[in-house]
C-alpha positions in Angstrom: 29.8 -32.5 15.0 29.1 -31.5 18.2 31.5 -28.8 18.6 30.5 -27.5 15.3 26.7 -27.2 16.7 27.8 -25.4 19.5 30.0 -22.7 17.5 26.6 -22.3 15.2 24.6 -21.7 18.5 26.8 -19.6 19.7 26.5 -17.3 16.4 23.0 -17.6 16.7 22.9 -16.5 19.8 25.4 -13.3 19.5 23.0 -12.6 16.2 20.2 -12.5 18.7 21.6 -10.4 20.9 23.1 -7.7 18.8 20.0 -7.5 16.7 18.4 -6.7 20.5 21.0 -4.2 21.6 20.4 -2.6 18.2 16.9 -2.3 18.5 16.0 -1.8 21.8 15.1 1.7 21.7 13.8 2.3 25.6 16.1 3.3 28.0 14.5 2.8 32.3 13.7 6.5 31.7 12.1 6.6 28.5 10.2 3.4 29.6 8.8 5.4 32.7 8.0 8.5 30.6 6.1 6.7 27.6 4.2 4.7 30.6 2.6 8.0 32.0 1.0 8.3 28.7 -2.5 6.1 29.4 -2.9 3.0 28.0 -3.6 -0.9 28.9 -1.2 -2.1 31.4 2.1 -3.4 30.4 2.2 -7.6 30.1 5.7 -7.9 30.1 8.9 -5.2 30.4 10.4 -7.2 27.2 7.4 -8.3 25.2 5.4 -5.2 25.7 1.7 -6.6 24.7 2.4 -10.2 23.5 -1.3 -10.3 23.3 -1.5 -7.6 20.3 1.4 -8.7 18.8 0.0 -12.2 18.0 -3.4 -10.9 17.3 -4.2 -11.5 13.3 -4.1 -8.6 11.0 -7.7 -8.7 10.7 -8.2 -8.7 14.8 -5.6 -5.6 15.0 -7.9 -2.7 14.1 -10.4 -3.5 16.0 -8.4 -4.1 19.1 -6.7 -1.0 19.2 -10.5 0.6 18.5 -11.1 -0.6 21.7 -8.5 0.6 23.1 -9.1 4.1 22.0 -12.7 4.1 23.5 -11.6 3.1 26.6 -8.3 5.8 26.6 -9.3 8.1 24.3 -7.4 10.3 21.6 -4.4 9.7 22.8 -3.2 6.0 24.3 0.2 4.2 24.1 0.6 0.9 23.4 4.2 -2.0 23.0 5.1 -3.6 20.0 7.0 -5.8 21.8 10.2 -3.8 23.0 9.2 -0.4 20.5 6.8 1.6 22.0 3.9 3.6 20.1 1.8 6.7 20.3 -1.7 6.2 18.7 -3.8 9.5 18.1 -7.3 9.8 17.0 -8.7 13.0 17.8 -9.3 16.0 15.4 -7.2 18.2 17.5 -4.4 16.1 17.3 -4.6 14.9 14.0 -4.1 18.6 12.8 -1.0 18.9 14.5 0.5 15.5 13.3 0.0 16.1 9.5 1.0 20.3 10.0 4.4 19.1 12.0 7.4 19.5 10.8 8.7 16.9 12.9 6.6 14.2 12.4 7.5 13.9 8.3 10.0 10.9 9.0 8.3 7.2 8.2 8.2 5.2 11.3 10.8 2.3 11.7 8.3 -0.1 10.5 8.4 0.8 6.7 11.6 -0.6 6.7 10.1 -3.8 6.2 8.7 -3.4 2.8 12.3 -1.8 1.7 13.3 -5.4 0.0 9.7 -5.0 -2.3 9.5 -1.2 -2.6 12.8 0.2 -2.2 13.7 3.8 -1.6 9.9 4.3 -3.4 7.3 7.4 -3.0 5.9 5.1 0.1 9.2 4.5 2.1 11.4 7.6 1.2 11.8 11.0 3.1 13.0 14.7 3.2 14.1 15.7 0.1 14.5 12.7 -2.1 10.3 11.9 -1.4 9.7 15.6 -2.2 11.7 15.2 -5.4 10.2 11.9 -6.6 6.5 13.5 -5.8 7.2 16.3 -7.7 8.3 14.4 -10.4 4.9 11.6 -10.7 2.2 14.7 -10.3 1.7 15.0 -13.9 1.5 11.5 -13.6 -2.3 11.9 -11.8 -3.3 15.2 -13.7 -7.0 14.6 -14.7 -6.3 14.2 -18.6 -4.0 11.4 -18.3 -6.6 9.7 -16.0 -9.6 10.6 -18.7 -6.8 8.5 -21.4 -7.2 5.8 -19.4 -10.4 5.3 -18.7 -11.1 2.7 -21.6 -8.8 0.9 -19.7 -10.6 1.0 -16.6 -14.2 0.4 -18.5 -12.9 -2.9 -20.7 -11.5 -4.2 -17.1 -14.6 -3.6 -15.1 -16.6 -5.1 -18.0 -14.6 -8.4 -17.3 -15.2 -8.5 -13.7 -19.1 -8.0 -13.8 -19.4 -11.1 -16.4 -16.8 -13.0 -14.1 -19.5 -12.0 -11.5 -22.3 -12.8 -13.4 -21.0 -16.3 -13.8 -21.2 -17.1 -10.0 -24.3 -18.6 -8.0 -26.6 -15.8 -6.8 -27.1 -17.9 -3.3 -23.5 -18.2 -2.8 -21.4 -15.7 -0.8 -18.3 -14.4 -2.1 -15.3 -12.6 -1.0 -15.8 -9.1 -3.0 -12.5 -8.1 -2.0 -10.8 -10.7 -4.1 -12.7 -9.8 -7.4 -12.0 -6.1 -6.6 -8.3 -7.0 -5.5 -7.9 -8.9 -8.6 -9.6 -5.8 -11.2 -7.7 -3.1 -9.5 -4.7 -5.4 -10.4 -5.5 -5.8 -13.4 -6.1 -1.9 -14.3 -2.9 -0.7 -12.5 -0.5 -2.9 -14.3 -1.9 -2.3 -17.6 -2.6 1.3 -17.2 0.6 2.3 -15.6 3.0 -0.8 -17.5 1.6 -1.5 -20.7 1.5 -4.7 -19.3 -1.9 -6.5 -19.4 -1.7 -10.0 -16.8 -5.1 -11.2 -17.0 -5.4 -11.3 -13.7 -9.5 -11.5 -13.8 -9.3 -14.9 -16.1 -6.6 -16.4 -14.7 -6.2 -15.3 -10.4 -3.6 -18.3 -10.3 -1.3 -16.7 -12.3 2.6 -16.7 -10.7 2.7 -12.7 -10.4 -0.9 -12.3 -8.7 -0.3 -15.2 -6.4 3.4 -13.6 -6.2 1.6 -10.1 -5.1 -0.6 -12.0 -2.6 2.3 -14.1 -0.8 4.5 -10.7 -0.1 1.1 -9.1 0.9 -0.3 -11.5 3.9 3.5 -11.7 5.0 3.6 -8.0 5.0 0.8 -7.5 7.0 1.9 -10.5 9.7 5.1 -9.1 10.2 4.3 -5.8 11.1 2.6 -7.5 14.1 5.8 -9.6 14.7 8.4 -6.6 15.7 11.4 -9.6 16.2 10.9 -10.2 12.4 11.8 -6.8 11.3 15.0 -7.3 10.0 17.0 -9.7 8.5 16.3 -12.4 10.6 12.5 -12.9 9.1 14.6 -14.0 5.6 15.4 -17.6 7.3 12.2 -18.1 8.2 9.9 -20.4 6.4 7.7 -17.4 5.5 10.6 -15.3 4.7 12.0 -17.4 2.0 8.6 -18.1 0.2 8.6 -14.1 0.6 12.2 -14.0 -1.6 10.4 -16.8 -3.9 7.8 -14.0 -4.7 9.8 -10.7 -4.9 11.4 -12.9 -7.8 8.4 -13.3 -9.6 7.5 -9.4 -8.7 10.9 -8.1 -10.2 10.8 -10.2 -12.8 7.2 -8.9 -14.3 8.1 -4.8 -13.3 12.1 -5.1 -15.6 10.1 -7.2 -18.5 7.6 -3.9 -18.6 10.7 -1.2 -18.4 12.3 -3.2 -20.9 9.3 -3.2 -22.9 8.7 0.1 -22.4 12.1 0.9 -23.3 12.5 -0.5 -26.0 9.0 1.0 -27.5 10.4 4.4 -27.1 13.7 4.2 -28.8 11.3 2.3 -31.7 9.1 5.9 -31.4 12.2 7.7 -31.6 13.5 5.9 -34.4 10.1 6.5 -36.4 10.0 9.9 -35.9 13.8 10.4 -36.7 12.2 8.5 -40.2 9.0 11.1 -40.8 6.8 7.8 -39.9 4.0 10.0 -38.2 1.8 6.6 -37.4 3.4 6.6 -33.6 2.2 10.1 -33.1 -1.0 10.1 -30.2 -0.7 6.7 -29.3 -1.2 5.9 -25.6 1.3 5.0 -23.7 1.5 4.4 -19.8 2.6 7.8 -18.5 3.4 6.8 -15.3 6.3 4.5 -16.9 6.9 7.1 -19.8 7.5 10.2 -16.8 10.1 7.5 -14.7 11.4 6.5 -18.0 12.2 10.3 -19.4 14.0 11.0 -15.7 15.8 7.9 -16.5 17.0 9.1 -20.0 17.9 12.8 -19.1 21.1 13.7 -19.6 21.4 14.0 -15.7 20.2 10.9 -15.1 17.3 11.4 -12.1 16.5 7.6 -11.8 18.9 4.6 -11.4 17.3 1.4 -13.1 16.9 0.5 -9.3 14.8 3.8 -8.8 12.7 2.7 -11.8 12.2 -0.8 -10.2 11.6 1.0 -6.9 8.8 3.6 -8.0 6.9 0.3 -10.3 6.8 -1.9 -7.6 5.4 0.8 -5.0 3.0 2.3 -7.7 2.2 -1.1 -8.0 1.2 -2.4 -4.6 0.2 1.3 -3.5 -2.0 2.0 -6.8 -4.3 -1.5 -6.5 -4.7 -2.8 -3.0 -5.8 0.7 -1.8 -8.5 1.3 -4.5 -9.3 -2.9 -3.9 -9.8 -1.5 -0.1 -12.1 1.5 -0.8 -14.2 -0.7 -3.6 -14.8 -3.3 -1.1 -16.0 -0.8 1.5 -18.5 0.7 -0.9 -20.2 -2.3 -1.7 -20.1 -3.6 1.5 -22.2 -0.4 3.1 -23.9 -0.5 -0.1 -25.2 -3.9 0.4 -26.0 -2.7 4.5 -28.3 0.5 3.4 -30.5 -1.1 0.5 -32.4 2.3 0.5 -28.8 4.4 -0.5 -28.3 1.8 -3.3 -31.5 2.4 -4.4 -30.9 6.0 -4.5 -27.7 5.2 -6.7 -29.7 2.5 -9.1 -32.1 5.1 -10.0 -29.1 7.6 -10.4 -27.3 5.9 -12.6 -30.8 4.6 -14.4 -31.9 8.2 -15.4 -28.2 8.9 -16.7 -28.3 5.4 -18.9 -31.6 5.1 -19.8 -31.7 1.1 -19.8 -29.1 1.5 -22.1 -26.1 -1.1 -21.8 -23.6 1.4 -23.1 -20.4 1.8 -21.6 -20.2 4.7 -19.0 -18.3 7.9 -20.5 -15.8 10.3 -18.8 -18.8 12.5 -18.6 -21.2 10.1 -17.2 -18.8 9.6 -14.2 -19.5 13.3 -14.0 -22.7 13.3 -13.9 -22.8 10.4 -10.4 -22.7 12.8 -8.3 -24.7 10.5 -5.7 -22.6 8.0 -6.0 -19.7 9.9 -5.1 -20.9 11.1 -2.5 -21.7 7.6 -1.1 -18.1 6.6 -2.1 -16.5 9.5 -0.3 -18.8 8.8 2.5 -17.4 5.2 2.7 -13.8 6.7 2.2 -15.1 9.0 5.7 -15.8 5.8 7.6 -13.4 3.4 6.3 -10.6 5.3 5.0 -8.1 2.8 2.5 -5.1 3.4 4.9 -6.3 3.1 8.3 -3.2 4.6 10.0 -0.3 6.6 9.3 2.8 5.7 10.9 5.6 8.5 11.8 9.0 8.4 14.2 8.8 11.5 16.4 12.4 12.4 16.7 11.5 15.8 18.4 9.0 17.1 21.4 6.1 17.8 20.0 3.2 19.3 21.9 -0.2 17.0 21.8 -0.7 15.7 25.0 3.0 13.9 25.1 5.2 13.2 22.7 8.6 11.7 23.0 11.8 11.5 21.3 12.5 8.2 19.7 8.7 6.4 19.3 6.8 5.9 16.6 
């Protein structure tokens, strides 16, 4: 027994250590050059900042805010052992989204490859260019405008679920916008409706959740990002949930799939009845790439591009929501403004709002763009810089 303990130390131990070697990406001169860049003082030549690394997703933002007052538009900072460039100047912003050596994801999406995949989000060079090209038409304003009773019916739901809370008691706004922009991506883009408003309990919302938080925590926890995370408590509640998350996105390409070769069928028949119905485009464009005589999506692809559509399509709109009301609720005198806007286009009428309608808000979208300006949905953009590029300092190798 004892001997057999040892041997599984011993493997644990060589895991450990490979998995270093592997990812140790500093060499003593890289270390020195990344530590001309400014930034707070190095804690520890292995850990990096231990103290931002356990700080709480929440925490993090702000932190490195700080930071960036006291540095400027260009600091450095350790995830652990991985070193990292922050800019957040103008200036330098220009030249990271115009370079074209800085198009590669940083290291850290890998962590979201077991959920996502090889997805819009995670893929690069030529195979993101090609799956972009194909989902434009995907976002094109008329399939949006087919939609939008979709979107209406949904936000209907909220405001009563809303309605039926105490007036004195706080709330959490991000969970009811969270839990609508849930709701409107999966049955907008799947066909799949998971009443997600009614019934927040549900396996695939809490399922969405679970991989969410862990998401989040582990990009904060650079030891976890690779295989070792999976035999950790929170890494095998995270497989639990990808279950449940695959499970819903092949019922709805199965569905889906099954629907067209029905429409097919039909027409084949002269049964015109199927003719203008609507259908989720974003599934119906993966699913026609799928069916092409060429072949352009694996049925992993298709799982891929739903899951990340998925996640990519509801938390950031449940983000950007959130932040509107929230500065809404901070500037009564704006969301007076926006009342009366919307009370000269409706009259006191409890009508639904029309495509046209939204037209017409032009207040409110500026308000909402305005909240977008302060607190954008994605608050940073990670890339690996692989060549010199000329901002200050860049170096080879660091995110």
């Amino acid at each position: 027994m004892i001997l057999h303990a040892l041997a599984l130390l011993a493997i644990v131990i060589g895991y450990v250590v490979h998995t270093f070697t592997k990812i140790l990406p500093c060499n003593q001169e890289q270390y020195q050059t990344v530590e001309k860049i400014p930034g707070p003082p190095i804690e520890n030549k292995v850990l990096g900042h231990p103290s931002m690394a356990f700080l709480k997703p929440e925490v993090l933002p702000r932190a490195i805010y700080q930071q960036y007052k006291e540095f400027g538009g260009i600091f450095r900072h350790w995830y652990g052992w991985i070193p990292s460039v922050i800019i957040a100047e103008a200036d330098y912003a220009k030249i990271f989204f115009t370079s074209k050596s800085l198009k590669d994801k940083a290291n850290s999406y890998k962590i979201v490859l077991d959920w996502m995949g090889h997805g819009l989000i995670t893929s690069n060079g030529a195979l993101w260019h090609e799956r972009r090209k194909m989902l434009t038409p995907a976002f094109h304003l008329s399939v949006l405008n087919m939609l939008h009773e979709i979107l209406v019916q949904n936000s209907i739901v909220m405001i009563r679920k809303l309605r039926e809370r105490s007036e004195d008691a706080p709330m959490d706004v991000y969970q009811a916008m969270h839990l609508m922009a849930l709701e409107n991506i999966c049955e907008a883009a799947m066909g799949v409706k998971i009443d997600a408003l009614d019934n927040p309990q549900i396996d695939y919302v809490q399922a969405i959740e679970n991989v969410q938080h862990a998401t989040l925590k582990r990009i904060g926890e650079p030891w976890f990002w690779n295989s070792l995370f999976y035999y950790s408590a929170t890494g095998q509640q995270v497989t639990k949930s990808l279950d449940k998350i695959f499970e819903l996105a092949h019922k709805a390409i199965l569905k889906n799939k099954n629907k067209r070769a029905r429409q097919v069928e039909d027409e084949e028949n002269g049964n015109d009845e199927v003719k203008g119905t609507t259908k989720p485009a974003f599934l119906d464009i993966l699913l026609e790439a799928h069916e092409s005589p060429t072949k352009a999506l694996s049925e992993q692809d298709l799982r891929d591009e739903v899951n990340t559509f998925i996640f990519a399509g509801h938390d950031t709109t449940a983000t950007s929501m959130s932040f509107s009301l929230f500065l809404l609720g901070m500037h009564p005198d704006i969301q007076e403004k926006c009342y009366q806007e919307l009370d000269d286009i409706f009259r006191g009428s409890d009508r639904a709002p029309t495509v046209d309608d939204l037209k017409s808000m032009k207040y409110l979208e500026q308000c909402i763009k305005e909240s977008l300006r302060l607190f954008p949905s994605i608050p940073f953009i990670l890339r690996n810089c692989q060549e010199d590029v000329q901002f200050g300092k860049a170096i080879k190798g660091i995110d």
